[in-house]
Each structure stands twice: as structure tokens, then as C-alpha cells.
N, C-alpha and C positions, 0 to 999 in steps of 0.2 A: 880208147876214150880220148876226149879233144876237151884241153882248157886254155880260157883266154888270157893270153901276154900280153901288156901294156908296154915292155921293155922296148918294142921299138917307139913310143911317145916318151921315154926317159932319154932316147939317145937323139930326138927330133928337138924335144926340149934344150939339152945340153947344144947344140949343132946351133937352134935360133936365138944361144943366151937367154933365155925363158925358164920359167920355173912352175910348179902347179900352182903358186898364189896369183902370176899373173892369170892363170888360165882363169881360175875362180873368179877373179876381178876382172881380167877385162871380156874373159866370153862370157861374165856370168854364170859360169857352173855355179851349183849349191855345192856346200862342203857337203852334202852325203854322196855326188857323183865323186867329189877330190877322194872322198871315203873306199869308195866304192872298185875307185881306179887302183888308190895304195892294196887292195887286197884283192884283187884279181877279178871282182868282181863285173855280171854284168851291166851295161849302161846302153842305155839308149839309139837306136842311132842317126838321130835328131842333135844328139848330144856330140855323138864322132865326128859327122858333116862340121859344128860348127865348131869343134877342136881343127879339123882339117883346111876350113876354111881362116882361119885364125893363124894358123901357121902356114899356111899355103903350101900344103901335103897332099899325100894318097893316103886311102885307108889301109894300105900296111905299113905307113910309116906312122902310126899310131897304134894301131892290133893285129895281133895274129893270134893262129892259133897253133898251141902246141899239142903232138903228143903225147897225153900218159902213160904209161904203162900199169897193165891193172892185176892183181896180185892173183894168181889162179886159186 
């Protein structure tokens, strides 16, 4: 089973001195995407593009996916 990591956007952020309030304010994310990022949730990807175009990234330096391991 595969879930989405936001961890490489924590370390893109940190990298452009950026933080998720600039995201909110200046791409205009809604705080339920800010919500949605903090808990691994899915987001749009109308939403990634304009994070990636914002930081002037790739989509894996915003998401991946990881791994589960799933309990037999």
C-alpha cells in the first residue's frame, strides 16, 4: 500500500525560506489544502502545479509516495 509524503515540500520550503502561510497567502491555497498537506492528506493537482510553479520545483520536490507496510 502507497501514501502520500508532503516531506519533500517541508524540505523545499526550508531550502526557499518559505513557510505554509506564505503558500496560503501568496498561491492562495485555502487553509483546508494547508489542512490537508499537515496530515498527509490528498490535494489536487491543480493545487501541486501552482505550489510547484510558486517555488519553481518538480513534483517530487513537493510529493511522493511512500510505502506502507500493511499488517497480515
Amino acid at each position: 500500500m502507497m501514501k502520500l509524503s508532503y516531506k519533500p515540500l517541508e524540505i523545499t520550503l526550508i531550502k526557499n525560506d518559505k513557510t505554509k502561510t506564505d503558500l496560503r497567502n501568496e498561491v492562495k491555497l485555502s487553509p483546508t489544502i494547508i489542512a490537508k498537506i499537515a496530515k498527509g492528506e490528498t490535494i489536487s493537482l491543480s493545487s501541486i502545479m501552482k505550489i510547484c510553479e510558486y517555488l519553481d520545483c518538480d513534483v517530487e520536490d513537493v510529493v511522493e509516495f511512500v510505502k506502507v507496510e500493511q499488517d497480515a
